[in-house]
C-alpha positions in Angstrom: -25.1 -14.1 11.3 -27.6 -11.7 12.5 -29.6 -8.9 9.9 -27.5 -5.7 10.3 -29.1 -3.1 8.6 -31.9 -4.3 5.7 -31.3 -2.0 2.9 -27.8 -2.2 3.0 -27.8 -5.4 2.5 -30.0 -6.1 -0.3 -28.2 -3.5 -2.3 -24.8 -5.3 -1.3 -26.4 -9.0 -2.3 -27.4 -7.4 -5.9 -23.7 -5.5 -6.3 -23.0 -9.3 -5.4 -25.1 -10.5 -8.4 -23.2 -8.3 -11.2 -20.1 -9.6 -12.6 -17.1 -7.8 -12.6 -14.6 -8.1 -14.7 -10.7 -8.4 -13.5 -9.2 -5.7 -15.7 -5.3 -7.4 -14.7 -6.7 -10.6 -16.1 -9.1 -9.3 -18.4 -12.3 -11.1 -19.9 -10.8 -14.3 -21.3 -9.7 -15.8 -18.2 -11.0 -16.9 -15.1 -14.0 -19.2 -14.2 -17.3 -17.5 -15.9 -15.0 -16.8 -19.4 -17.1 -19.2 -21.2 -20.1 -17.6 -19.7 -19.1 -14.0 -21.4 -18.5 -15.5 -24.5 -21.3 -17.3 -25.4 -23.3 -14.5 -26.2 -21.0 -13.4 -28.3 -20.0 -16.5 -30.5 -23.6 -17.7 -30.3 -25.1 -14.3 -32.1 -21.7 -14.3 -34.2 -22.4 -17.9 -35.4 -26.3 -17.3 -35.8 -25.6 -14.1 -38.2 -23.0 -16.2 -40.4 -25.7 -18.9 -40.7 -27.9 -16.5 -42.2 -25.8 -14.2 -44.0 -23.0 -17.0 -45.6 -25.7 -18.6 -47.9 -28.1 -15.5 -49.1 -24.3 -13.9 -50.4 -22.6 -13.2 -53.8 -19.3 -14.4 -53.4 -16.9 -11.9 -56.2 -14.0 -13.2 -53.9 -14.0 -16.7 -52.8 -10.7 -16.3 -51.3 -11.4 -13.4 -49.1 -14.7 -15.2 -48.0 -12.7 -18.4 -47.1 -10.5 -16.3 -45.1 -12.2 -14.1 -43.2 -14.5 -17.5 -42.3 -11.4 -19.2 -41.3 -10.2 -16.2 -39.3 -13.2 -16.0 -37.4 -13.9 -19.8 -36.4 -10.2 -19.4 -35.5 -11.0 -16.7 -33.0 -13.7 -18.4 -31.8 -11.6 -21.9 -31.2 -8.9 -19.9 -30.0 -10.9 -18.2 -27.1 -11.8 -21.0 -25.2 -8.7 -23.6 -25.7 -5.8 -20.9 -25.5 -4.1 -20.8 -21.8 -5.4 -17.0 -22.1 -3.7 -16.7 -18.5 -0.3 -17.5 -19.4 -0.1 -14.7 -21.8 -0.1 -10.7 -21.7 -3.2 -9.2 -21.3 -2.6 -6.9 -23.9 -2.8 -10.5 -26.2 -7.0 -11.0 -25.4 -7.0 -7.7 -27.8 -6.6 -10.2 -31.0 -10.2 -11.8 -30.1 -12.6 -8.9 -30.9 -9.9 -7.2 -33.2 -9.4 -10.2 -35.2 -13.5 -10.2 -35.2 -13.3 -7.1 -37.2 -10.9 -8.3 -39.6 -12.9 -11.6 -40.6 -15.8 -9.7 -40.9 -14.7 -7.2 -43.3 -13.1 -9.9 -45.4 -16.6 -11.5 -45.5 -17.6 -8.2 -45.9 -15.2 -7.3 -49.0 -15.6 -10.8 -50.6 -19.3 -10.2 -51.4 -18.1 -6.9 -53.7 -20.4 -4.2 -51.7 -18.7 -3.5 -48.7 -21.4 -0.9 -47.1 -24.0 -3.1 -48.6 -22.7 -6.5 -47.3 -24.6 -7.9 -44.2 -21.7 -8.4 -42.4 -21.2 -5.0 -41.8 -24.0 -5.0 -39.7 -22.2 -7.8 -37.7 -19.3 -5.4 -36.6 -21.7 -4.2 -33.5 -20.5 -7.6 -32.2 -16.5 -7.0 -31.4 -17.3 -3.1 -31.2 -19.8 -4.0 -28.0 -17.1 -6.5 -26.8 -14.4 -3.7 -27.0 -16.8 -1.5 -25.2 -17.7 -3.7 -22.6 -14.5 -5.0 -21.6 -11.4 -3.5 -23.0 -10.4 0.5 -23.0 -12.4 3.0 -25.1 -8.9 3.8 -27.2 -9.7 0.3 -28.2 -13.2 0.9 -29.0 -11.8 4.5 -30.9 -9.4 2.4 -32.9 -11.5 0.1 -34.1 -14.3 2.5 -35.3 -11.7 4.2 -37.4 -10.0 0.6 -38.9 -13.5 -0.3 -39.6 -14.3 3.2 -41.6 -10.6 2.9 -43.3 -11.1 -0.5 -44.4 -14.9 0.3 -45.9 -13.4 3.8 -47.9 -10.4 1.8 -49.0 -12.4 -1.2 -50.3 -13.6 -1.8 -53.8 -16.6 -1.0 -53.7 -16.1 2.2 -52.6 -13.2 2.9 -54.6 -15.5 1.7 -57.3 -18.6 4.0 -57.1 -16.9 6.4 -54.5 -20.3 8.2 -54.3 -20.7 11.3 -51.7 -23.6 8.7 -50.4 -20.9 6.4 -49.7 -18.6 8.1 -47.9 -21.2 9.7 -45.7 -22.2 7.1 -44.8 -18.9 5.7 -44.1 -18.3 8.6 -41.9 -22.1 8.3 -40.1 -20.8 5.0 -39.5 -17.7 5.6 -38.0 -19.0 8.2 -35.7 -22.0 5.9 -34.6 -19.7 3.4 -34.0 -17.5 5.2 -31.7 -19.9 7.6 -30.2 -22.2 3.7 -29.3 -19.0 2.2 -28.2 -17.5 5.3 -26.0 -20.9 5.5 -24.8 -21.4 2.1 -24.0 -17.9 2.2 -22.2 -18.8 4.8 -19.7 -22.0 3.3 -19.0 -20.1 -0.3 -18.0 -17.6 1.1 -16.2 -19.7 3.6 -14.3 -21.4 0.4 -13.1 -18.4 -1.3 -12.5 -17.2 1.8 -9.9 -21.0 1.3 -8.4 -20.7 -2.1 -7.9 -17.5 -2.4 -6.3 -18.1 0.1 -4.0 -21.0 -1.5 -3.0 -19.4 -4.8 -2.8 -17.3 -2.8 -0.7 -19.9 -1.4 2.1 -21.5 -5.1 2.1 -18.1 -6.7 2.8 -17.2 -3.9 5.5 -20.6 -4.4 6.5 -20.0 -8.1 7.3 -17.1 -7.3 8.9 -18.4 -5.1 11.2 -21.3 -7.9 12.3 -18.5 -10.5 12.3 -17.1 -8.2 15.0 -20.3 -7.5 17.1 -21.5 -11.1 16.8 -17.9 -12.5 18.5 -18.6 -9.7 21.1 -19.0 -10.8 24.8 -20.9 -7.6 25.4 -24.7 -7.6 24.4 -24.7 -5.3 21.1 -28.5 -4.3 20.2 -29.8 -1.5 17.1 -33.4 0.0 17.0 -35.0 2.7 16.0 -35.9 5.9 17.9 -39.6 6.4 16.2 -40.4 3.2 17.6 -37.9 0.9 19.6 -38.1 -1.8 16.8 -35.0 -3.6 17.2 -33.1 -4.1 13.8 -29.4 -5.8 15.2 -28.8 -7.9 17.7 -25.7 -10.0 18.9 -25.5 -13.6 19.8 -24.7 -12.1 23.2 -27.5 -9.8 23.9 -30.1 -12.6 22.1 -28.9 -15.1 24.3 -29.1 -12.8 27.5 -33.1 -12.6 26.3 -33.8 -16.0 25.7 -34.5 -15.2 22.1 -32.5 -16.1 18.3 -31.5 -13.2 16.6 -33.9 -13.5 14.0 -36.5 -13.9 16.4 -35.7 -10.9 18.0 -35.2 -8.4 15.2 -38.5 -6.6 13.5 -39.6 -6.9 17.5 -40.1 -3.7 19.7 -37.2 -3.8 22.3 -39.3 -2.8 25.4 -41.3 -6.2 25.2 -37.7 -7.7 26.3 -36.8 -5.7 28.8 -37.5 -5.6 32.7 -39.3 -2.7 34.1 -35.9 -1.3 36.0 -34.0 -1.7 31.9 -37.6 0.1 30.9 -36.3 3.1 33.1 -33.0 3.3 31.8 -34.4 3.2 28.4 -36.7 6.4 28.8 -33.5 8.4 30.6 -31.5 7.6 28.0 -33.6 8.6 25.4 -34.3 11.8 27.2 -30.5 12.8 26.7 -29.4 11.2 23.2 -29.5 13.1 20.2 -27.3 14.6 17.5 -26.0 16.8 19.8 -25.0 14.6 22.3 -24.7 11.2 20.8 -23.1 8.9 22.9 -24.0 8.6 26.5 -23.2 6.0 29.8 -26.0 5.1 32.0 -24.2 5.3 35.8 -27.0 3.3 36.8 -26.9 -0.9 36.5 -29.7 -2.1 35.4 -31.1 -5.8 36.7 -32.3 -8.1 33.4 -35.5 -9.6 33.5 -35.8 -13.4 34.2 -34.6 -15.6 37.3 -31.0 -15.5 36.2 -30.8 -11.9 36.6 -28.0 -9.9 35.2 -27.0 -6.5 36.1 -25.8 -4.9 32.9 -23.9 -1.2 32.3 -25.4 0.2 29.0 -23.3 2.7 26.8 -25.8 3.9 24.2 -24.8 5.9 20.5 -27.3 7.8 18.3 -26.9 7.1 15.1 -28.5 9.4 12.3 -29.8 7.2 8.9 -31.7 8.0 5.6 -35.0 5.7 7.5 -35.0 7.8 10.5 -32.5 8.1 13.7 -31.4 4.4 15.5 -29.3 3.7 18.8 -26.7 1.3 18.8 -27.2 0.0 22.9 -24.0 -2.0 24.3 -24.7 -4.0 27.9 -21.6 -5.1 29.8 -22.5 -7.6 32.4 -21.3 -5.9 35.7 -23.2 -8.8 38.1 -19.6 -9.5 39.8 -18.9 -6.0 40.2 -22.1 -4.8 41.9 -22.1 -8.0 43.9 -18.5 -6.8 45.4 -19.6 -3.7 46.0 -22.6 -4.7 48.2 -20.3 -7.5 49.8 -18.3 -4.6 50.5 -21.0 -1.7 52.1 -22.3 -4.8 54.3 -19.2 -5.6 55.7 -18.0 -1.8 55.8 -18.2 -1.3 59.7 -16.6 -4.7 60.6 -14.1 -3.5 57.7 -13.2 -0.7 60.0 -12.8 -2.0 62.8 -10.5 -4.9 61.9 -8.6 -2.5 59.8 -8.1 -0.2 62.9 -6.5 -2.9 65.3 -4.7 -4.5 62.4 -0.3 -3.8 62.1 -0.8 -3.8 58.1 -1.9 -0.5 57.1 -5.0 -0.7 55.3 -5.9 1.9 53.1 -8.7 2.8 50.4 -8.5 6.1 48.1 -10.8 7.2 45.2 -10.8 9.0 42.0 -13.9 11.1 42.3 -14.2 13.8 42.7 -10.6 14.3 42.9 -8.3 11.6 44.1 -8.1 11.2 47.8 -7.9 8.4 50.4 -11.0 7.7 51.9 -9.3 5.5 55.2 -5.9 4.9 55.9 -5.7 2.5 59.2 -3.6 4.1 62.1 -0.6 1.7 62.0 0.2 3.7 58.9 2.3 6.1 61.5 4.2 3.2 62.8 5.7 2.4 59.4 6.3 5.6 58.0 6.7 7.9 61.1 3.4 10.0 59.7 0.0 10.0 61.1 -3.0 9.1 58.9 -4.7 12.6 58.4 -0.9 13.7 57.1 -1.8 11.6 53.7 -6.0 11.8 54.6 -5.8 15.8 54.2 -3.7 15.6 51.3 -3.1 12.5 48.9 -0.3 14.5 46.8 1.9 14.2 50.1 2.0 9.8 49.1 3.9 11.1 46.0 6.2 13.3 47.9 7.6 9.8 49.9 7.7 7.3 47.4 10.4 6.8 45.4 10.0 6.7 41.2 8.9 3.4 40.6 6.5 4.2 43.1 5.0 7.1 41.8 5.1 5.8 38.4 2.8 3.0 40.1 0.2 5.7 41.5 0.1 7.8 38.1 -0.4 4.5 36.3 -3.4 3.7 38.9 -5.0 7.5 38.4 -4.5 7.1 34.3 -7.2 3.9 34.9 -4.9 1.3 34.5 -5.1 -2.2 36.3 -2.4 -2.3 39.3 -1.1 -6.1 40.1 -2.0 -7.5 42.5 0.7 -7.8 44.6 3.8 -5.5 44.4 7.0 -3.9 46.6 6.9 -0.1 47.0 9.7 1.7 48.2 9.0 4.8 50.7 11.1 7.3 52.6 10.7 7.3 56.5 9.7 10.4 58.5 13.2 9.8 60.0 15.1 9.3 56.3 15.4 5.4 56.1 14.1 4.0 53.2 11.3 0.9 53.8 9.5 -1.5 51.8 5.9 -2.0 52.2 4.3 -5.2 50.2 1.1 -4.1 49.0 -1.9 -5.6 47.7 -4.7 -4.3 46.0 -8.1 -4.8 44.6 -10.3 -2.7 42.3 -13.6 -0.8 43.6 -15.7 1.4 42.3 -14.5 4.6 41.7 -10.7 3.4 43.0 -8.6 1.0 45.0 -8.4 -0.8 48.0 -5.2 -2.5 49.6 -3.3 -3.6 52.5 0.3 -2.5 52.5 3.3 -4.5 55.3 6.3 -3.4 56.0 8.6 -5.9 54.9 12.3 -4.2 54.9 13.8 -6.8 57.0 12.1 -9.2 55.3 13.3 -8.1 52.0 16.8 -7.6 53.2 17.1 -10.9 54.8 15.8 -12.4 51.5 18.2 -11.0 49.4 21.3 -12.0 51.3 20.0 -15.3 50.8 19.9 -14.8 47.3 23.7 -13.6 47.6 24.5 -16.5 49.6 22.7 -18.8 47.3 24.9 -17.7 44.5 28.1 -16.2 45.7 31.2 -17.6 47.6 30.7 -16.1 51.1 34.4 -15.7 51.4 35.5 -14.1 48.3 32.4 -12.7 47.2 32.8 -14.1 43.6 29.9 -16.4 41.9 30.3 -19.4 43.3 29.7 -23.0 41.3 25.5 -22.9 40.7 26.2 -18.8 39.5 29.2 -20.1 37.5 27.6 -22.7 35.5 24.2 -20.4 34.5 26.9 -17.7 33.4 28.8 -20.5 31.5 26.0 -21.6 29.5 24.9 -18.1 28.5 28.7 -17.6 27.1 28.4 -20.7 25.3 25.1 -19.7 23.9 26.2 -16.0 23.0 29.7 -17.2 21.5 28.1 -20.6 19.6 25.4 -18.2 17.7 27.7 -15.5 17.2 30.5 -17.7 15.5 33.4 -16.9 18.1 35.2 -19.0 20.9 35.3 -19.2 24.0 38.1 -20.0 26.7 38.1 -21.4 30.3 41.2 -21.5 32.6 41.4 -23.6 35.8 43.6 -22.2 38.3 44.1 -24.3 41.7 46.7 -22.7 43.7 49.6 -24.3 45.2 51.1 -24.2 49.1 47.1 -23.0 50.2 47.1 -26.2 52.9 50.5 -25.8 54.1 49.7 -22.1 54.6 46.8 -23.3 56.7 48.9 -26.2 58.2 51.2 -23.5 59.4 49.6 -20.0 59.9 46.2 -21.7 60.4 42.8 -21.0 58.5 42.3 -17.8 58.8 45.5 -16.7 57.0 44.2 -19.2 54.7 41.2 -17.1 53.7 43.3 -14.3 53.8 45.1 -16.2 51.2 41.9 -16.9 49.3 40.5 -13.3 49.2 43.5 -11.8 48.0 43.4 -14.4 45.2 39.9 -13.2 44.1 40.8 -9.7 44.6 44.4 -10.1 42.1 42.0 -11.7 39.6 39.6 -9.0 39.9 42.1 -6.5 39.2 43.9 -8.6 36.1 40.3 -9.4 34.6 38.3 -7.9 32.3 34.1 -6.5 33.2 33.0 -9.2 31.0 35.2 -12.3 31.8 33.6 -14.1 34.3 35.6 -15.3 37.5 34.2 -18.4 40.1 35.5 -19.9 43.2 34.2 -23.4 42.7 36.3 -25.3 45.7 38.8 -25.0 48.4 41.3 -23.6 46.4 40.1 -23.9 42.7 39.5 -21.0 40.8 37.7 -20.9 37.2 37.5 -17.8 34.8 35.6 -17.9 31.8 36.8 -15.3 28.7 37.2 -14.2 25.3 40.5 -15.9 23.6 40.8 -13.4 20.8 39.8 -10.1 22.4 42.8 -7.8 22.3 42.3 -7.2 26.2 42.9 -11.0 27.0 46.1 -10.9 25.1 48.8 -12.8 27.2 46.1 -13.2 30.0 47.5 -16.3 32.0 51.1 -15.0 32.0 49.2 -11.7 33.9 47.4 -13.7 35.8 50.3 -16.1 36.6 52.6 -13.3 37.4 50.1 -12.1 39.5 49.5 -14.8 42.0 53.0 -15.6 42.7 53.8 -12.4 44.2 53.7 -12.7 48.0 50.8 -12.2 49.9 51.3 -10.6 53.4 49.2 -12.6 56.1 50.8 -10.0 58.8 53.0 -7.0 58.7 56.0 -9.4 59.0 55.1 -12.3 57.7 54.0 -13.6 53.9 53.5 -16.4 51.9 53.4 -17.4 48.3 50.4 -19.5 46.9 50.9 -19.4 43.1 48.4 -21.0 40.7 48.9 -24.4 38.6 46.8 -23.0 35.4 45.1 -25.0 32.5 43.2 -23.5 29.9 40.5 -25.2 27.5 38.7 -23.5 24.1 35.4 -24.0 22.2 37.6 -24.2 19.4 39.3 -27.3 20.2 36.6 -29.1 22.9 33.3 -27.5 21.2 30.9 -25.9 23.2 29.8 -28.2 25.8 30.6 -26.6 29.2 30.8 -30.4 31.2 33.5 -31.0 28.2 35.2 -27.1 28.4 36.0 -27.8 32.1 36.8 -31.6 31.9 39.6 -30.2 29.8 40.7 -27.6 31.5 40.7 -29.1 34.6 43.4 -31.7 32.8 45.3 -29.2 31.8 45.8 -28.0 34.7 46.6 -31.0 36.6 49.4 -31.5 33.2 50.7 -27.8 34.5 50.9 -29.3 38.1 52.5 -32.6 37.5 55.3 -30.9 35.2 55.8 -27.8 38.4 56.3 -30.6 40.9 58.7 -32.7 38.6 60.8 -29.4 38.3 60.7 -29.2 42.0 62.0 -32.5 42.5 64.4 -32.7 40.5 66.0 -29.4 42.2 65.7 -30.7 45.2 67.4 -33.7 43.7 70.3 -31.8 42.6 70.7 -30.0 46.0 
């Protein structure tokens, strides 16, 4: 990663240096633990090794104890699963200190005279460096009760004695608060700077994965001091390479240029500027870049913080563009599309609009040329919704329908297509209502029964499988019927087909009527008929009775004449099929043929009987 800012940066790497404690897990746990306490058991050891053996004992017992107490502590600290246990637990360690010592301390017979006392700094310093300064409070106070209480000092109980109890207890806890604020005023310093060098990281991580080329130098004198990947790459150079250098011994004469404009204009008062003006990169792979620059005010003197989008493609376009110009014109003039070109500055206007525009829209070019707000007045609202998206600045697609009122009323559809320039938009718009219309009545076709109008089989079986879907996830069931109408071919045998399809379309239109908006209703053959619905919504109670009772009423084919085409029915559910469609109909479609058999056994055994 490339230098961001020096000084920054050294101050982060030493807040990186400083160890901080966790105050959640406290100083007994985590990976450097053993580090913390070795100073601690290493100068409480050493002082035992010299005090233990130049001591009166009065109190064997006491001395045992306290010792024991205090290897104890110091076992305890480093084989204890510290971790596992509340923090408020690691208070033991130093407190437990204090206790072992004044036993040592007591068991000699001269408590303020013992040199153990002087070995209470120990667990005091660890209070203060590690736990809260109550703690630190607390045990300057234990440490003065103990001493006043102990023998010696009941013994003599001197005014010596007990000042210097209390000189002690106040040293302690003025050293230890002390001592307290100092730590934890350089804890707050070094997390905070551990803070600015990880956001500054960040930041670079950001700049360094930037396709733009991202540069920092200073005002005085142009020495760079940041560079991206990008922008070192652009220059042939690493980024360490490049910073410390002075930026104009990288840049072409026409980047020089910019450079000295720019710098003309920056400043606190206006501190972020756009040159208009590409600028060509030095080198034979020449680049034409757009620089944005923003001054920056620091404690070592004012920087800029230059970013260079690479606008090669662009500027290439546009030059394509004012060479072919003329020919552009002419071929837009004798062209049927309507060609057209507007721009944003310095309000938005068309700047050409070919004259087959009129023969589209029934106006003449200057009607939208004089006056782009009258293009709003004939679109419709998707349209205009297009036209404030492309004056916000957004990208249009490429290719899209717009929808526009006639001079004469009509409403037409144009297929446009556009391309950005600079400064606006470029496109070539077709009238393609016919088109459009013809297309969508093959869409119709492609899905619906031409007859009836209903969805025909394809239509049916996407609709199918969405049910299925919906009802499977939702945990409900799902019903099909399969109606195939008797008599239809002796209707056509004897009226002929066209009463037949009279037949047929009254069919679909009694369903409509009888159905629900949600069921879903096919004609999927000649005279089959399939309807797809809810079982146990209260709107399809006793739903093939209705339907049944409505398609064997007569249907008039003439004023005098009528017929009666009633429907064999079967029905099929998720609940006893599952919710395989090809399984749903199979069933069904038994069912049906079960209702068919059993209506022509009834009819044959009347005629039987007649």
């Amino acid at each position: 990663m490339a230098r961001f800012d020096d000084n920054q940066t050294q101050s982060a790497a030493v807040a990186h240096g400083v160890h901080i404690v966790d105050a959640h897990q406290g100083p007994l746990v985590g990976s450097d633990r053993l580090k913390r306490l070795l100073p601690f058991a290493a100068t409480r050891t050493i002082a035992m090794l010299i005090a233990v053996p130049t001591s009166t004992w009065t109190n064997p017992a006491l001395a045992a104890t306290g010792s024991i107490l205090i290897i104890a502590m110091l076992v305890a600290a480093v084989v204890l699963p510290w971790h596992r246990m509340p923090r408020l637990a690691q208070l033991t360690y130093p407190y437990s200190m204090v206790v072992g010592t004044l036993l040592l301390a007591a068991a000699t017979g001269n408590d303020i005279g013992s040199p153990f006392i002087t070995t209470l700094v120990v667990p005091l310093m660890w209070l203060a460096l590690y736990e809260h300064r109550n703690s630190v409070l607390f045990a300057a106070l234990l440490i003065g009760i103990a001493l006043a209480l102990g023998p010696a000092s009941g013994r003599h109980g001197s005014v010596s004695s007990i000042t210097f109890i209390a000189v002690l207890i106040v040293v302690c806890a003025g050293m230890g608060v002390t001592l307290h604020g100092l730590v934890a005023d350089a804890r707050k310093s070094v997390i905070e700077l551990d803070k600015q060098r990880l956001t500054l990281e960040q930041h670079a991580i950001v700049l360094d994965a930037l396709p733009e080329r991202v540069s920092r130098y200073r005002v005085a004198d142009h020495v760079i001091t940041y560079c991206n990947p990008a922008w070192s790459t652009q220059y042939n150079v690493r980024p360490e390479q490049a910073i410390g250098c002075v930026l104009d011994d990288f840049l072409s004469e026409d980047e020089k240029v910019g450079l000295r404009s720019q710098l003309a204009l920056l400043g606190p008062d206006n501190p972020i500027l756009v040159d208009s003006v590409a600028r060509a990169t030095p080198g034979p792979d020449r680049k034409w870049l757009e620089w944005m620059d923003r001054y920056l005010e620091n404690a070592g003197g004012a920087e800029v913080l230059s970013i260079g989008r690479d606008v090669t493609r662009r500027r290439d376009a546009e030059l394509s563009l004012a060479e072919t110009e003329a020919g552009f014109r002419d071929l837009a003039d004798g062209s049927a599309d309507v060609v057209w070109r507007f721009s944003l500055e310095p309000v938005p206007h068309f700047d050409y609009m070919s004259p087959s525009v009129e023969s589209i829209s029934g106006y003449p070019p200057s009607y939208f040329l004089d006056d782009f707000s009258r293009i709003m007045h004939v679109l419709d609202e998707e349209g205009t919704a297009l036209i404030a998206r492309a004056l916000s600045g957004e990208e249009l697609p490429d290719r899209f329908d717009i929808r526009f009122r006639h001079a004469n009323g009509s409403i037409n559809i144009a297929e446009t297509r556009t391309s950005a320039v600079q400064g606006g938009l470029q496109g070539v718009s077709r009238d393609v209502t016919e088109l459009r219309r013809l297309q969508d009545e093959m869409a119709t076709l492609a899905l619906r029964d031409p007859l009836t109008g209903l969805a025909n089989r394809r239509l049916f079986s996407e609709l199918l499988d969405a049910d299925l879907a919906r009802t499977q996830r939702d945990g409900l069931p799902l019903a099909i019927a399969f109606l195939d109408l008797d008599g239809l071919k002796n209707v056509n045998d004897g009226y002929g087909h066209d009463a037949g399809d009279q037949v047929l379309r009254e069919t679909a239109r009694r369903l409509r009527k009888v159905l629900r908006g949600a069921d879903t209703v096919a004609r999927i053959g000649g005279d089959e008929f399939v309807i797809a619905y809810a079982p146990n919504d209260a709107n399809s109670f006793n739903l093939i009775p209705r339907i049944d009772r409505a398609l064997a009423e007569p249907i008039f084919i003439s004023e005098t004449t009528s017929v009666s085409c009633p429907a064999s029915i079967g029905v099929s559910d998720t609940s006893r099929v599952g919710y395989s469609s090809a399984a749903l109909l199979a069933a069904a479609d038994e069912a049906m043929y079960e209702t068919k058999r059993a209506r022509q056994a009834i009819r044959d055994a009347d005629l039987a009987r007649t």
